[in-house]
Backbone and ligand atoms as CSV (ligand in chain L), in Angstrom:
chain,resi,resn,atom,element,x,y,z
A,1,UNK,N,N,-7.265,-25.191,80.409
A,1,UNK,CA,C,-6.256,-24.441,79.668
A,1,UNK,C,C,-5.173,-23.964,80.618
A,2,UNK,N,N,-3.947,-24.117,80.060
A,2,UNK,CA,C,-2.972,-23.604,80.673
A,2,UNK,C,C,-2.142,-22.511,80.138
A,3,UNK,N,N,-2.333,-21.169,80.452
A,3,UNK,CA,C,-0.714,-20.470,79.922
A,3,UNK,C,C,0.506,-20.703,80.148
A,4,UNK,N,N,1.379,-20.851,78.538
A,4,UNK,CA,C,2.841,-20.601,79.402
A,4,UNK,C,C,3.335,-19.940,78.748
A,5,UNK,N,N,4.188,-18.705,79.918
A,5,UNK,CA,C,4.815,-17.485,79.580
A,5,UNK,C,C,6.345,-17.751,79.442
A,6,UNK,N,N,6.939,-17.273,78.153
A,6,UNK,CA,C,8.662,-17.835,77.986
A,6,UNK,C,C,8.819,-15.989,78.248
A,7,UNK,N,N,10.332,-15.919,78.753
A,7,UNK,CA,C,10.343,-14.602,79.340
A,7,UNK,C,C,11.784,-14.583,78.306
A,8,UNK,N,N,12.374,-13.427,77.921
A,8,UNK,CA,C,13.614,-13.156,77.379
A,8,UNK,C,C,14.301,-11.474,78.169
A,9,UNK,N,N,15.775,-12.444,78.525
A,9,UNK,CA,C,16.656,-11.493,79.078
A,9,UNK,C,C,17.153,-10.740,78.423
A,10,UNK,N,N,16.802,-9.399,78.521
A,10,UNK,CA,C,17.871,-8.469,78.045
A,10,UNK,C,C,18.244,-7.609,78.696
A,11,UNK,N,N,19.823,-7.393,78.726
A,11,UNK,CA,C,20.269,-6.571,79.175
A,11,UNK,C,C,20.824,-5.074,78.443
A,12,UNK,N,N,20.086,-3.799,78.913
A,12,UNK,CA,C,20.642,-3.013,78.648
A,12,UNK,C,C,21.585,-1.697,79.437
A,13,UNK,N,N,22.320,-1.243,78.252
A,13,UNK,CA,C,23.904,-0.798,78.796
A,13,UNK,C,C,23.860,0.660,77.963
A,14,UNK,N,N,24.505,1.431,78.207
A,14,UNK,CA,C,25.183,2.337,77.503
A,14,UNK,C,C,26.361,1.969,77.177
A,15,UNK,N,N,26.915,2.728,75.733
A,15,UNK,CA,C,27.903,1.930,75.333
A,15,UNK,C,C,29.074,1.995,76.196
A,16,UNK,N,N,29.403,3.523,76.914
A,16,UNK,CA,C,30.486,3.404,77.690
A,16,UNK,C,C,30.689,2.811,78.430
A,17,UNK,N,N,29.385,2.171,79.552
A,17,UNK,CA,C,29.512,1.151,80.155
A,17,UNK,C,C,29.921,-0.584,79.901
A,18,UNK,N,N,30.225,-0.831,78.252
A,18,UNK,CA,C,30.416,-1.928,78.416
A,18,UNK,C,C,31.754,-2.316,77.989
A,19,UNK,N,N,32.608,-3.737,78.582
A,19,UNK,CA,C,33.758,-3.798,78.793
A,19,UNK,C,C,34.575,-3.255,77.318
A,20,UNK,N,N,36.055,-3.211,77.443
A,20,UNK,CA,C,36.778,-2.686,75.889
A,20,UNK,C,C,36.433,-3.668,74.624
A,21,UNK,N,N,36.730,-5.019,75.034
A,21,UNK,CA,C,36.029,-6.067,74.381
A,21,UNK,C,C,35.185,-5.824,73.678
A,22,UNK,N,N,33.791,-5.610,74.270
A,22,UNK,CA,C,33.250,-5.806,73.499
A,22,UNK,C,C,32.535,-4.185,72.653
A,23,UNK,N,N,33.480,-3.166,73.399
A,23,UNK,CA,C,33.209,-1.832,72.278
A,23,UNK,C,C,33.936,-2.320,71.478
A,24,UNK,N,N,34.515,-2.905,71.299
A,24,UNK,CA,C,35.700,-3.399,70.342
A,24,UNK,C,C,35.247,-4.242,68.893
A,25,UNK,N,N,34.507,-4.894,69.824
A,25,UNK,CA,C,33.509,-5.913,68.357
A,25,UNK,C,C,31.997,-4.744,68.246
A,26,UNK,N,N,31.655,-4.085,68.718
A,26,UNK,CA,C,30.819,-3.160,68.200
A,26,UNK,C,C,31.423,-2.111,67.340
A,27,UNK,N,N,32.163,-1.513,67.530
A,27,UNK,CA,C,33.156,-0.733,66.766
A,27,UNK,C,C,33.417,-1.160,65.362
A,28,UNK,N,N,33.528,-2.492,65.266
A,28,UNK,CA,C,33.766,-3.302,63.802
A,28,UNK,C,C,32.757,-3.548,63.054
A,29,UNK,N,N,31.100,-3.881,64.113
A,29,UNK,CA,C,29.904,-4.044,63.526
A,29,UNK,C,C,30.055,-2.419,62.521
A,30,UNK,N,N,30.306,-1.383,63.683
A,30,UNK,CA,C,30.143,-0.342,62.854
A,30,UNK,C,C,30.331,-0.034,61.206
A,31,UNK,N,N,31.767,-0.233,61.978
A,31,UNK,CA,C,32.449,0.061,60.790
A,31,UNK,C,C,32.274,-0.695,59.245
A,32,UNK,N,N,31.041,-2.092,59.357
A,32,UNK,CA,C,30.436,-3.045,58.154
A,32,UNK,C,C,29.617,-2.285,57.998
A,33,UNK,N,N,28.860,-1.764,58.510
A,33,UNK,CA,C,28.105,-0.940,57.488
A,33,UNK,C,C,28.157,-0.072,56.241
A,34,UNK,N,N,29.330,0.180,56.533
A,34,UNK,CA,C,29.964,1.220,55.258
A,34,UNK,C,C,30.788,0.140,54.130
A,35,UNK,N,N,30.119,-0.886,54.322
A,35,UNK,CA,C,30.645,-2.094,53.003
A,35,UNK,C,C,29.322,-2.143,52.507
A,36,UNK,N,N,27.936,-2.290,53.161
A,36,UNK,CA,C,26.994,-2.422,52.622
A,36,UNK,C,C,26.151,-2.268,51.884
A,37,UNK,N,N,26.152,-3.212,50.604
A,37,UNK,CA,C,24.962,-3.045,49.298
A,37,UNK,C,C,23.318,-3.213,50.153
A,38,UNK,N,N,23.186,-1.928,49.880
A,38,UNK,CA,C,21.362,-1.505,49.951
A,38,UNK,C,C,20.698,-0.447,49.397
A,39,UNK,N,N,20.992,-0.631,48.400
A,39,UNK,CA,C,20.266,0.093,47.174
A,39,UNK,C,C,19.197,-0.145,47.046
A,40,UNK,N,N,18.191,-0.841,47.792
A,40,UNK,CA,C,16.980,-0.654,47.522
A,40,UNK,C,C,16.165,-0.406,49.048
A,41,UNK,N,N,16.651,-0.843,50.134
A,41,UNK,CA,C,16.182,-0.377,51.133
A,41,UNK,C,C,16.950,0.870,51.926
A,42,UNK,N,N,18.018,0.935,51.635
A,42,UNK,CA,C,18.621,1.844,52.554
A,42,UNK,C,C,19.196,1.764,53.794
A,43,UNK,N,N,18.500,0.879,54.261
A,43,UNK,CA,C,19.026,0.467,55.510
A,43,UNK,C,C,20.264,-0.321,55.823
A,44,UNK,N,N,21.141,0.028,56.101
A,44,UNK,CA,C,22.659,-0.570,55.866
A,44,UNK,C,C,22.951,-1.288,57.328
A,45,UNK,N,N,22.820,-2.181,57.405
A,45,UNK,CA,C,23.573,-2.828,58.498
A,45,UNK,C,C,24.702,-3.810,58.628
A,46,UNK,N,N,25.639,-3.912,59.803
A,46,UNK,CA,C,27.186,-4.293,59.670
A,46,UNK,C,C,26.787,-5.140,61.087
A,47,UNK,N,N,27.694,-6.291,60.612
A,47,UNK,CA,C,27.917,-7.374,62.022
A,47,UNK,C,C,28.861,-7.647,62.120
A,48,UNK,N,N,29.551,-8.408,63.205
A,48,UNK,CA,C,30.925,-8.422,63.622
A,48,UNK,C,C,30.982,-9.700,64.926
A,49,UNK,N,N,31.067,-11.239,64.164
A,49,UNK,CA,C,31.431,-11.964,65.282
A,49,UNK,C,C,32.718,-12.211,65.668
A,50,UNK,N,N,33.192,-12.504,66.781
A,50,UNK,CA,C,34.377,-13.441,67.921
A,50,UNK,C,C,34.121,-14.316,68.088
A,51,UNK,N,N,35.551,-15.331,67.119
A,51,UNK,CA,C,35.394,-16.878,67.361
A,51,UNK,C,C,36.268,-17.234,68.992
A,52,UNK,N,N,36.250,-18.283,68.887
A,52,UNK,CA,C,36.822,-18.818,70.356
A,52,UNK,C,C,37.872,-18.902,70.108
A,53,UNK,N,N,38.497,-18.405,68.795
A,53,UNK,CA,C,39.973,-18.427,68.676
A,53,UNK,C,C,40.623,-17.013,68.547
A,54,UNK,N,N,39.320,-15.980,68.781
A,54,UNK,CA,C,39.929,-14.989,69.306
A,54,UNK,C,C,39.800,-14.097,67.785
A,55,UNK,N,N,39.854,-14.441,66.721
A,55,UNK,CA,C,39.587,-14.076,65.261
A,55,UNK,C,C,38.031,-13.092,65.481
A,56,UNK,N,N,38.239,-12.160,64.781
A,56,UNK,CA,C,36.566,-11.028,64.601
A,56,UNK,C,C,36.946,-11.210,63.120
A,57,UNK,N,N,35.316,-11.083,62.519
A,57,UNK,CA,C,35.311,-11.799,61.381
A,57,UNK,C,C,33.590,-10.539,61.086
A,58,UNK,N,N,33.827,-10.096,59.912
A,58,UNK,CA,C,32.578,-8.844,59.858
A,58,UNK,C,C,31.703,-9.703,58.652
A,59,UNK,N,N,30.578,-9.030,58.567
A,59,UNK,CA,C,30.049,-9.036,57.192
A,59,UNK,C,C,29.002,-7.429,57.203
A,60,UNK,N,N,27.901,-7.618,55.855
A,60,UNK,CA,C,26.914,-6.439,55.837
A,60,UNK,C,C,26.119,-7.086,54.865
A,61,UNK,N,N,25.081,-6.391,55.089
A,61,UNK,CA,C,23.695,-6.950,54.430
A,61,UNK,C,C,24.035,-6.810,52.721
A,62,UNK,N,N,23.590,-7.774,52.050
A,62,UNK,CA,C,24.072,-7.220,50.404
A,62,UNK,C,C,22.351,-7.818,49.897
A,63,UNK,N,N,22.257,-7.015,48.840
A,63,UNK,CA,C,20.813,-6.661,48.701
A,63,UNK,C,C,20.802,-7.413,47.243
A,64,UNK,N,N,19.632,-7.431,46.712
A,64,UNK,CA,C,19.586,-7.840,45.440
A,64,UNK,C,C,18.114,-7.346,44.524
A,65,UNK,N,N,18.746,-6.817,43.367
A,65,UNK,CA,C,16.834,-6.477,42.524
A,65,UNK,C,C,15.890,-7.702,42.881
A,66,UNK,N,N,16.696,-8.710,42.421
A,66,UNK,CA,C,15.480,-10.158,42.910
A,66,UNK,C,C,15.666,-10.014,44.211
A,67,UNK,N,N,14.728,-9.324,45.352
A,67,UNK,CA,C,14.517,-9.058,46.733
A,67,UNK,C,C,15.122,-9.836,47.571
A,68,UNK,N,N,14.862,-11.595,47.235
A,68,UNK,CA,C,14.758,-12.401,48.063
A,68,UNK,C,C,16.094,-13.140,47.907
A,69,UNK,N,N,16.956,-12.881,47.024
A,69,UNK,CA,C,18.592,-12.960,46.452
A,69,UNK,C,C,18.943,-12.196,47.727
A,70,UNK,N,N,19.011,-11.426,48.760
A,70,UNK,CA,C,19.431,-10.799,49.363
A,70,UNK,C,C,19.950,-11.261,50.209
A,71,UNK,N,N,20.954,-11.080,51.034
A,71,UNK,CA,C,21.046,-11.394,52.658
A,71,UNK,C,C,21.368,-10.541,53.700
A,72,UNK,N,N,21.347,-10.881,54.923
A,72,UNK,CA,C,21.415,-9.942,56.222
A,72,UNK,C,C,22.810,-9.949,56.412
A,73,UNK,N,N,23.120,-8.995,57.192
A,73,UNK,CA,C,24.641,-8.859,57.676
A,73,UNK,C,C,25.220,-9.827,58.922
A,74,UNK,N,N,23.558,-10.275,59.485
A,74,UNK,CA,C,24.628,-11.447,60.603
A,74,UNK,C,C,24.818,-12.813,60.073
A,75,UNK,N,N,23.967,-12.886,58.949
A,75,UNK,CA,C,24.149,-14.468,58.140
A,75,UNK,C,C,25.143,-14.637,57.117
A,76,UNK,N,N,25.556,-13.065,56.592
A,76,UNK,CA,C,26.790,-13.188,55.632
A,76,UNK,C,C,28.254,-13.621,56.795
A,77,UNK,N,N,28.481,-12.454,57.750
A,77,UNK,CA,C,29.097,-12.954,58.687
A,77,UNK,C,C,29.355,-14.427,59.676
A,78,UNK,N,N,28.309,-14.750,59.902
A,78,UNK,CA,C,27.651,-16.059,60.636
A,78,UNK,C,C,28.505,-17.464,59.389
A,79,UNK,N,N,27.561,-16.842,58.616
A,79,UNK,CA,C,28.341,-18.238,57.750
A,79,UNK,C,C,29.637,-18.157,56.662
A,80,UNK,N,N,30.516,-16.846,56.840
A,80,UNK,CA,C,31.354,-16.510,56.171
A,80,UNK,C,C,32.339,-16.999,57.390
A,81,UNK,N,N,32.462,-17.052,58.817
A,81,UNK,CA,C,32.819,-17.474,59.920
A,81,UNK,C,C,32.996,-19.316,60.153
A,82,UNK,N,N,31.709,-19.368,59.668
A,82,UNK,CA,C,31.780,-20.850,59.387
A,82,UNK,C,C,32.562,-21.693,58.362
A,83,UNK,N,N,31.943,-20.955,57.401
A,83,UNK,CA,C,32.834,-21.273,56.548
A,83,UNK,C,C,34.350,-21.515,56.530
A,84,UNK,N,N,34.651,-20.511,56.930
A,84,UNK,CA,C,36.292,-20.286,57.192
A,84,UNK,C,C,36.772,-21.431,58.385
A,85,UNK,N,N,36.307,-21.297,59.393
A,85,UNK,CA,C,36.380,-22.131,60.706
A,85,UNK,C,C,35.263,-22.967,61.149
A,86,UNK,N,N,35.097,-24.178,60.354
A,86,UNK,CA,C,34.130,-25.037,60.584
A,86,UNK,C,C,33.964,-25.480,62.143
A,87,UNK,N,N,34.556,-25.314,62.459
A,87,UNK,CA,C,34.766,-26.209,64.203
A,87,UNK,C,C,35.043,-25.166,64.862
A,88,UNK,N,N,34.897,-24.172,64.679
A,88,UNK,CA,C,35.051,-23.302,66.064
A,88,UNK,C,C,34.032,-22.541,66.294
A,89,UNK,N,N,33.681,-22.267,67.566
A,89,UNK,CA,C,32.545,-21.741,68.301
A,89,UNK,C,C,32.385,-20.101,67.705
A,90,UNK,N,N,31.400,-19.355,68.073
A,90,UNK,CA,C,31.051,-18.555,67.757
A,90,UNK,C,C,30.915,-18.099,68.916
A,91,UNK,N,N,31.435,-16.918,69.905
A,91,UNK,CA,C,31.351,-16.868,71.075
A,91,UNK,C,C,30.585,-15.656,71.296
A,92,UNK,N,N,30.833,-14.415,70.364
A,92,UNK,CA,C,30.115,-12.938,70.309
A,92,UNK,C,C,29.295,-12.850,68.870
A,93,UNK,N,N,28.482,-12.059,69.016
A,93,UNK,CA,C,28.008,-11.353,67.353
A,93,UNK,C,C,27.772,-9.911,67.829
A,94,UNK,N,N,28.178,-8.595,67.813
A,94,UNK,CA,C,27.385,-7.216,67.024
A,94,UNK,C,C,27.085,-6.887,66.021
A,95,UNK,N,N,25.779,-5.978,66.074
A,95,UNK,CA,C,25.506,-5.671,65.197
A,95,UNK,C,C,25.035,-4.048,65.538
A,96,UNK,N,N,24.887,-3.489,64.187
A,96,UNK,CA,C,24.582,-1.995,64.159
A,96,UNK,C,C,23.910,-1.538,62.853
A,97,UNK,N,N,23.262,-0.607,62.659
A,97,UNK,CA,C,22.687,-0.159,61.650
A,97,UNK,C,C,22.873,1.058,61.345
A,98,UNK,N,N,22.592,1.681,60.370
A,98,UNK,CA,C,22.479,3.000,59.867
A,98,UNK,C,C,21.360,3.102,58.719
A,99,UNK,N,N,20.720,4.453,58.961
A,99,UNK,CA,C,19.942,4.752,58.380
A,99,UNK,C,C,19.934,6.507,58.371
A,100,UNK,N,N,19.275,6.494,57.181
A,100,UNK,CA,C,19.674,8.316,57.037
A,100,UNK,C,C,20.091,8.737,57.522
A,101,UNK,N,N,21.608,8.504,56.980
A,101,UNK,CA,C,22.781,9.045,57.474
A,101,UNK,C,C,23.349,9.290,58.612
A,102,UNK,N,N,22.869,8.025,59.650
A,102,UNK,CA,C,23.127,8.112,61.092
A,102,UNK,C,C,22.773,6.669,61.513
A,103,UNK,N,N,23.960,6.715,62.720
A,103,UNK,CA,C,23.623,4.893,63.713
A,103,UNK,C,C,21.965,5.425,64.193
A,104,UNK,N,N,21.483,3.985,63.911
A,104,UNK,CA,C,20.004,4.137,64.708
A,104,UNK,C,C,19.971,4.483,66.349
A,105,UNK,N,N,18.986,5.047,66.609
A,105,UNK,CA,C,19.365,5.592,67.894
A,105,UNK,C,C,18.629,4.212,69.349
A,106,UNK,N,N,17.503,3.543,68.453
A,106,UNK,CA,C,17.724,1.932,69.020
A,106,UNK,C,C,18.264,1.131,68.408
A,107,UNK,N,N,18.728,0.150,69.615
A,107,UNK,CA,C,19.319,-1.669,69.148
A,107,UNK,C,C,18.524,-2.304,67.689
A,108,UNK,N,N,19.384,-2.668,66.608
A,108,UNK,CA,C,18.595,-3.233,65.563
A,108,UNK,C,C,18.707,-4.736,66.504
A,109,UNK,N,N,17.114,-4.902,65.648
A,109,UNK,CA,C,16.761,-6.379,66.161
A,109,UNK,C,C,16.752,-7.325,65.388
A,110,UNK,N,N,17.396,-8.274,65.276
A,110,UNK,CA,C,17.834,-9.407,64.374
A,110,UNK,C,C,16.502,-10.346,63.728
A,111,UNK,N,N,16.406,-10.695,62.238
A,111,UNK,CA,C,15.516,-10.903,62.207
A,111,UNK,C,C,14.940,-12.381,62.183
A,112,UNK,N,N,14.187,-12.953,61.932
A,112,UNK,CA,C,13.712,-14.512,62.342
A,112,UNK,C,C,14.990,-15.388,62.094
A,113,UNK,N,N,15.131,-15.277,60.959
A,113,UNK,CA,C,15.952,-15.979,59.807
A,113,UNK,C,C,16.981,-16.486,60.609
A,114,UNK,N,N,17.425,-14.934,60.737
A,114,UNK,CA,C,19.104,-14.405,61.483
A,114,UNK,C,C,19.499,-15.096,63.008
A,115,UNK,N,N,18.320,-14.978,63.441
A,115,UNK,CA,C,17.907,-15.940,65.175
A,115,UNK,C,C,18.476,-17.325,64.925
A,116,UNK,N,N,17.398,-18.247,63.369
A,116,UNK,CA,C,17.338,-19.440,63.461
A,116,UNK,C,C,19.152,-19.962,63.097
A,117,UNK,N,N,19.324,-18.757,62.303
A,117,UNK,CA,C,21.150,-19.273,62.054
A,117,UNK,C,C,21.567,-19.086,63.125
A,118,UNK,N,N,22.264,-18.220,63.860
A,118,UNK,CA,C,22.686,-17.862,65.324
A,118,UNK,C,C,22.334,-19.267,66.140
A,119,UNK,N,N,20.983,-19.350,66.784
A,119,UNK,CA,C,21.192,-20.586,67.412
A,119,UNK,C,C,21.522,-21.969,67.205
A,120,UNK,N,N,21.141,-22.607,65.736
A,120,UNK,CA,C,21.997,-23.562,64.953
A,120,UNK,C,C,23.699,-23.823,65.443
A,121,UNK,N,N,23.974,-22.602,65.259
A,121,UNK,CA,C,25.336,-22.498,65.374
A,121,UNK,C,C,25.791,-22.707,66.959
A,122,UNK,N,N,25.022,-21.639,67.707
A,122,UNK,CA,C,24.940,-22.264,69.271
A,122,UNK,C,C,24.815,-23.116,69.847
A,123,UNK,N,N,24.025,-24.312,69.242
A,123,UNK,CA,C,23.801,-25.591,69.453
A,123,UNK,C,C,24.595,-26.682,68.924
A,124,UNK,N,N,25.120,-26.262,68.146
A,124,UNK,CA,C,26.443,-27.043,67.429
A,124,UNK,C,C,27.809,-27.092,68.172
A,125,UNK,N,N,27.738,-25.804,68.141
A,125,UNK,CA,C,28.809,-25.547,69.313
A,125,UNK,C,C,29.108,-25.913,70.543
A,126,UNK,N,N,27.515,-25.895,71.312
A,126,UNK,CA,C,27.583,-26.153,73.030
A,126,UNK,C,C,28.396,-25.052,73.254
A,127,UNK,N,N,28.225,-24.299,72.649
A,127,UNK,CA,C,28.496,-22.497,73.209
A,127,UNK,C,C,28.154,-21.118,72.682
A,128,UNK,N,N,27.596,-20.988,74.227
A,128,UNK,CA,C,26.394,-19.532,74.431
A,128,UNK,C,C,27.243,-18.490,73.530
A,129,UNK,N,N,25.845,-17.912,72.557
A,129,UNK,CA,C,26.698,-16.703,71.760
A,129,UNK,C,C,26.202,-15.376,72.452
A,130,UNK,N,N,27.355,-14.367,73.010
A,130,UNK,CA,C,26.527,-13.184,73.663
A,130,UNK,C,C,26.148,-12.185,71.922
A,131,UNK,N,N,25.051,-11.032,72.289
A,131,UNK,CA,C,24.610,-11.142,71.165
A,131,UNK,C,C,24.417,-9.208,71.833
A,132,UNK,N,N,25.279,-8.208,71.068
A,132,UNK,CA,C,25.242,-6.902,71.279
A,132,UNK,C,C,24.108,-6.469,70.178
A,133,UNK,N,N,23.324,-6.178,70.514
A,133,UNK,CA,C,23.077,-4.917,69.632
A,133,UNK,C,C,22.723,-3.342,70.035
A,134,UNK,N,N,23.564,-2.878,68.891
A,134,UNK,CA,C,23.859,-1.361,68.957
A,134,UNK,C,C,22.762,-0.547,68.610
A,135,UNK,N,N,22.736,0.958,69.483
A,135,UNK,CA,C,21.903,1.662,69.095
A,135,UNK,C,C,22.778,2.805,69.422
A,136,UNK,N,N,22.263,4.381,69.525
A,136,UNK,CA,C,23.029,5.450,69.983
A,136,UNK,C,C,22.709,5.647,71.317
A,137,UNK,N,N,21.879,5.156,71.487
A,137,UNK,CA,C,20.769,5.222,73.230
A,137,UNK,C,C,21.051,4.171,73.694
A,138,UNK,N,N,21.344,3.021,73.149
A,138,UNK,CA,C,21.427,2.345,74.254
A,138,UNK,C,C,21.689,0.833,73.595
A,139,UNK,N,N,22.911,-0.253,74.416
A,139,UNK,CA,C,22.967,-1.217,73.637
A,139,UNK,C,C,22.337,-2.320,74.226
A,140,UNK,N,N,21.902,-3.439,73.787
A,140,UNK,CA,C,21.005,-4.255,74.074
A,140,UNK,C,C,22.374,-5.348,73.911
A,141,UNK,N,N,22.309,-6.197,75.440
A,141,UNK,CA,C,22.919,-6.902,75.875
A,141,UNK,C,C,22.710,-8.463,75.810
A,142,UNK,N,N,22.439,-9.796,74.967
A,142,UNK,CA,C,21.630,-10.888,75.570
A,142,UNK,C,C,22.500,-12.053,75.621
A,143,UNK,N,N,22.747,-13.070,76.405
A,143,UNK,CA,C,23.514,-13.480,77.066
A,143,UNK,C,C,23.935,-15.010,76.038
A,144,UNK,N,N,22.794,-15.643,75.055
A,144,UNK,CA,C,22.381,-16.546,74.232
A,144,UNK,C,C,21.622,-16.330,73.692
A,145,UNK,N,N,21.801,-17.163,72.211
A,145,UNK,CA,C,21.011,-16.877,71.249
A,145,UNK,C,C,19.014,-17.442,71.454
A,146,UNK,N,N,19.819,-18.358,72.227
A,146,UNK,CA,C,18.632,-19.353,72.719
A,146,UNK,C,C,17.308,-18.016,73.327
A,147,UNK,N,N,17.678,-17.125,73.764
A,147,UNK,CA,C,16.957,-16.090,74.314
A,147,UNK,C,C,16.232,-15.721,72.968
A,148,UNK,N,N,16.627,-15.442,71.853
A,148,UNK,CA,C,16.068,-14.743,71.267
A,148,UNK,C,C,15.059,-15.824,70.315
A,149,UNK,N,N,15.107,-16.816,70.646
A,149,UNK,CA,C,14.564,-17.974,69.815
A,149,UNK,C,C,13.598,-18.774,71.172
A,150,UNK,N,N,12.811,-18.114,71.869
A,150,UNK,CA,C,12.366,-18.423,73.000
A,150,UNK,C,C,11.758,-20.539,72.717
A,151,UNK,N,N,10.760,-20.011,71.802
A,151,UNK,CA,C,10.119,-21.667,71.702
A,151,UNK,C,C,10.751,-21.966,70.159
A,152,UNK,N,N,12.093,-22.689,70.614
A,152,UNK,CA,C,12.737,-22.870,68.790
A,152,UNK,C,C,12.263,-24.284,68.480
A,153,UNK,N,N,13.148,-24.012,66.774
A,153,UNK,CA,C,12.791,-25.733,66.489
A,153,UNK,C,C,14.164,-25.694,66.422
A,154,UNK,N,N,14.759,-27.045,66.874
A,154,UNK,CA,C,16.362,-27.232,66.327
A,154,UNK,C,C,15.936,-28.782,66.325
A,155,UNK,N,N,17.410,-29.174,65.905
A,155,UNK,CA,C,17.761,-30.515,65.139
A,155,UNK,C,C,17.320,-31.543,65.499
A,156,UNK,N,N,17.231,-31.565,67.461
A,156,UNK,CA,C,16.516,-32.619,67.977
A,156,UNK,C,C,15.429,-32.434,67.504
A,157,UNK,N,N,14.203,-31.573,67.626
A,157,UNK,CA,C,12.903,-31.398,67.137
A,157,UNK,C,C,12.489,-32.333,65.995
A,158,UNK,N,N,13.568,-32.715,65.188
A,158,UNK,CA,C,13.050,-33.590,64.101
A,158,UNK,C,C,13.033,-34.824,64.449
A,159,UNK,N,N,13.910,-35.365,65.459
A,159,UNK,CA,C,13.811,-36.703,66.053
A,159,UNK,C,C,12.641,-36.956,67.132
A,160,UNK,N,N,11.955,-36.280,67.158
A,160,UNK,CA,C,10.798,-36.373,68.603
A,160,UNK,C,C,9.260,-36.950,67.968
L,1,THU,N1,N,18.756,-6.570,57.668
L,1,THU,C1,C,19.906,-7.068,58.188
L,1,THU,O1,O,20.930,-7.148,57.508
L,1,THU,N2,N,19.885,-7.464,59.482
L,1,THU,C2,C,18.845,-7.311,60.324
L,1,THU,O2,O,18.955,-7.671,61.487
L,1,THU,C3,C,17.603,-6.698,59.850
L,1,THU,C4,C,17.513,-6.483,58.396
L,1,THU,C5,C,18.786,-6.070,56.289
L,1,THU,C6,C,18.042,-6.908,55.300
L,1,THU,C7,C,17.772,-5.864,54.220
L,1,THU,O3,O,18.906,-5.753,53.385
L,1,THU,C8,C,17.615,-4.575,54.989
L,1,THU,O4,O,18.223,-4.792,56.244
L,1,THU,C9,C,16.187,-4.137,55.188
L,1,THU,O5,O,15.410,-5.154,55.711
């Protein structure tokens, strides 16, 4: 038997420490939250990617009675981005949350789904998406999506 250990980089920052840039696209994650339908969980979260053309492009989670009608705020964004600009890279994503009546005080963590879109898109591209997430304590820095999708399946996977 052999172990193998996949390791994931993250970097963390306080927000003042990180460049205007990218308080800049966190600032916007923010500010999606306060678009967000979540009437049944509460939990409101706002994303905010930078295409390579320099365009920030937001979305927020919109919820649905049929549960699973729902979507996340980096996949409304993610593919509302795409949509719009089929061919252009996806170079940043933030994101941020709120919950009773306050930014969470950790980094929200993106969820499976949200990973497998993100790197799709990274791999399409042939360009690394840096990936903020916001907290009040502290923002979580990661350099590619590929990090957060340590052992993925992507497109080659089906040809092997
Ligand atoms: N949610 C997001 O929008 N993004 C995440 O990264 C985590 C979860 C949403 C989905 C649902 O509307 C609510 O948060 C609770 O799971």
């Amino acid at each position: 038997m052999k172990q193998i250990d996949l390791t994931t980089h993250i970097e963390a920052f306080q927000y003042d420490e990180l460049p205007a840039e990218a308080q800049a696209l966190i600032d916007f994650a923010k500010q999606q939250v306060h678009n967000s339908y979540a009437d049944y969980s509460h939990f409101h979260v706002g994303a905010a990617v930078r295409l390579a053309n320099g365009e920030i492009i937001g979305g927020s989670n919109q919820e649905n009675a049929a549960y699973p009608s729902g979507l996340c705020a980096e996949r409304t964004a993610l593919f509302y981005a795409q949509a719009k600009h089929p061919d252009i890279a996806v170079t940043e994503l933030a994101i941020a949350a709120w919950s009773n009546g306050e930014y969470t005080e950790q980094p929200v963590s993106p969820c499976g789904s949200c990973r497998q879109v993100m790197l799709e898109i990274e791999h399409r591209m042939k360009t690394p998406m840096t990936v903020y997430l916001y907290g009040t304590k502290a923002v979580y820095v990661i350099r590619s999506a590929q990090e957060l999708v340590p052992f993925s399946f992507v497109k080659e996977s089906l040809f092997v």
